[in-house]
Structures are given as structure tokens and as C-alpha cells.
C-alpha positions, 0 to 999 in steps of 0.5 A: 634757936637763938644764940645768945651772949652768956650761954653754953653751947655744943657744936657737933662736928663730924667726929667730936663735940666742941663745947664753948660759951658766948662771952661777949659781941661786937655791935658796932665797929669794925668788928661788928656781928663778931661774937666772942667764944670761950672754948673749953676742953680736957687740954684747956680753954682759949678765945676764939672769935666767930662771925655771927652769920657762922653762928647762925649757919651752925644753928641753920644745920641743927649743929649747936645745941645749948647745954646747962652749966652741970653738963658742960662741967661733967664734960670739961672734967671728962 
């Protein structure tokens, strides 16, 4: 699998689902390979800034899966 900019995502951690979307990447720079996470739950949604080889070990260890925009919705409303 390959993450992309724009998709939903879970990652499965030992006793939750976080659930999150890729808003942008970093290319060039000093920040470069650092993507962007929108992350969602019941309490709200924040920012959160992830390097690109935690998003590739996530997908390494069959942590994350992509999730469609309906499911992602039913979860956030809980």
C-alpha cells in the first residue's frame, strides 16, 4: 500500500483506532518527507505532523488501513 496526500487512514494501536487524513507533504526543505495528519476523534481534530519512514513502518507492520469517506464519518460521529 501506498499513502497518499488526500485519503483517510486507521491506524490500529494496541487498544484503539486512530483515524486521520493526509492533508499535505513536504517535498523540499527543511521539512522534507514530513506529511501532514488531520486526526479526528469524538473530542475533535487537530494537526499532527508524521515523517514519512513512521508512515511507511505503520504500513510495514499491516497497522494502517485506508478507510472510505462514509466510514470515517460513522466513526467520528460515534
Amino acid at each position: 500500500m501506498k499513502v497518499k496526500v488526500g485519503k483517510l487512514y486507521e491506524l490500529e494501536l494496541k487498544d484503539e483506532k486512530v483515524l486521520f487524513a493526509i492533508m499535505y507533504a513536504f517535498e523540499k526543505g527543511r521539512n522534507k518527507d514530513v506529511y501532514s495528519l488531520m486526526v479526528y476523534s469524538h473530542k475533535g481534530a487537530f494537526e499532527f505532523p508524521v515523517r514519512k519512514e513512521t508512515l511507511n513502518r505503520w504500513v510495514k507492520e499491516n497497522k494502517l488501513k485506508e478507510v472510505e469517506a462514509e466510514s470515517a464519518l460513522r466513526q467520528i460521529l460515534g
